[in-house]
C-alpha positions in Angstrom: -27.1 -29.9 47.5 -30.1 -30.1 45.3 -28.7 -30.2 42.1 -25.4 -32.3 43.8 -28.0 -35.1 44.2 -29.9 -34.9 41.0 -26.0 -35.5 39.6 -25.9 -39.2 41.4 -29.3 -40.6 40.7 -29.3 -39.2 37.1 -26.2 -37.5 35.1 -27.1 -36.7 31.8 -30.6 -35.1 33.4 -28.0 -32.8 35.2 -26.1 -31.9 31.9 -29.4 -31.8 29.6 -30.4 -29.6 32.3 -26.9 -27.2 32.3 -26.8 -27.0 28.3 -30.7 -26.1 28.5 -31.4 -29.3 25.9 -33.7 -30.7 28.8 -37.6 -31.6 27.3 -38.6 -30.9 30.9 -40.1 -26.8 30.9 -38.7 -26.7 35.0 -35.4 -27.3 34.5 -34.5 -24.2 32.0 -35.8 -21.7 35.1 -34.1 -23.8 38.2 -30.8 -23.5 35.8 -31.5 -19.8 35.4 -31.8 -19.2 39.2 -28.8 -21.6 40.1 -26.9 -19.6 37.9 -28.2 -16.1 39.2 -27.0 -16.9 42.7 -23.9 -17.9 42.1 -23.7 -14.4 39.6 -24.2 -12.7 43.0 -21.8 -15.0 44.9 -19.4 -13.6 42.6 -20.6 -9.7 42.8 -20.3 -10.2 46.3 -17.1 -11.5 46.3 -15.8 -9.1 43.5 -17.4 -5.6 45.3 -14.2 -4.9 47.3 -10.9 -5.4 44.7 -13.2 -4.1 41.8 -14.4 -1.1 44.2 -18.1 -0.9 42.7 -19.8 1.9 44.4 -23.1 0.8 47.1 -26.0 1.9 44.3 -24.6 -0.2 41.4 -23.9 -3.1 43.5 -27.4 -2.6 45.3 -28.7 -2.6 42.2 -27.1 -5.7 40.8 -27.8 -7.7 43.6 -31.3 -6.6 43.7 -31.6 -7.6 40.2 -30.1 -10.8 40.4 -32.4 -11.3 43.8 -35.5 -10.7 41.5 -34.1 -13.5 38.6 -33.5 -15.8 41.9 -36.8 -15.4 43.2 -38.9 -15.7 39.6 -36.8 -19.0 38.4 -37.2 -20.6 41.9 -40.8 -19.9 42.0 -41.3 -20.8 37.7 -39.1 -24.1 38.9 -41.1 -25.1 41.9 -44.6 -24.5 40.3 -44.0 -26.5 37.3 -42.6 -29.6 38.7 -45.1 -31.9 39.2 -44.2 -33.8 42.4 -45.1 -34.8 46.1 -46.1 -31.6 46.8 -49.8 -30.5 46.2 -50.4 -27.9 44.4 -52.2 -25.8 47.0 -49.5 -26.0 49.4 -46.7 -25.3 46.9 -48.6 -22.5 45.5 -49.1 -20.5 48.7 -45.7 -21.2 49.4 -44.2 -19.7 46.3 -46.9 -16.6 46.8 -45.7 -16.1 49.9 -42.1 -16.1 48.8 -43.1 -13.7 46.3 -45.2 -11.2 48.6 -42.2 -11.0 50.5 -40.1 -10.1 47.7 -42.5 -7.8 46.6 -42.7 -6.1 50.4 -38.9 -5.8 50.4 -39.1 -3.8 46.8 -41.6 -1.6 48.2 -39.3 -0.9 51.4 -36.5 -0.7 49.3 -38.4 2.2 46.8 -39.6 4.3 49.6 -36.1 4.7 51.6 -35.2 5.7 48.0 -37.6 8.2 47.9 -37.5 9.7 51.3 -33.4 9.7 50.9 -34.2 11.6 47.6 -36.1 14.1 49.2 -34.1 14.6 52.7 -31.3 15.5 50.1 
């Protein structure tokens, strides 16, 4: 939707942005996140008829999670717009504390799998 609407009230921003020729430092890492989730839209979709095994798709879409999380955050802090900076600054840390929770959750089921084994 976000990028749908930045295509009516401005075009060529949209296709600067998509061909990374944009002078505006924001647009490179909301491209790179847009394109990161629908990279896992398609591992999704693709997990079944190309019969990846549960750890290397786990681990693709944790990566691609990580690149989502980073670009929206790089995106969101450098725009300069009606949001104050405090606000959108605890916002985005709080985005990426949870990321960073879920990554620690995530590494010690590894580890206490590992060792039950």
């Amino acid at each position: 939707m976000h990028v749908a609407g930045l295509w009516i009230t401005s075009p060529p921003d949209v296709i600067d942005a998509l061909l990374f020729r944009s002078p505006t430092p924001f647009s490179a890492w909301g491209v790179i996140a847009m394109w990161a989730v629908f990279a896992t839209a398609l591992l999704a979709a693709l997990r079944r008829p190309l019969r990846i095994r549960p750890r290397w798709w786990r681990a693709g879409h944790l990566s691609l999670a990580v690149v989502i999380v980073g670009g929206v955050v790089a995106h969101a802090l450098l725009i300069e717009g009606t949001m104050e900076s405090v606000s959108k600054v605890v916002l985005c840390g709080l985005v990426v504390a949870a990321t960073l929770k879920l990554l620690a959750d995530l590494g010690r089921r590894a580890v206490s799998r590992r060792r039950a084994e």
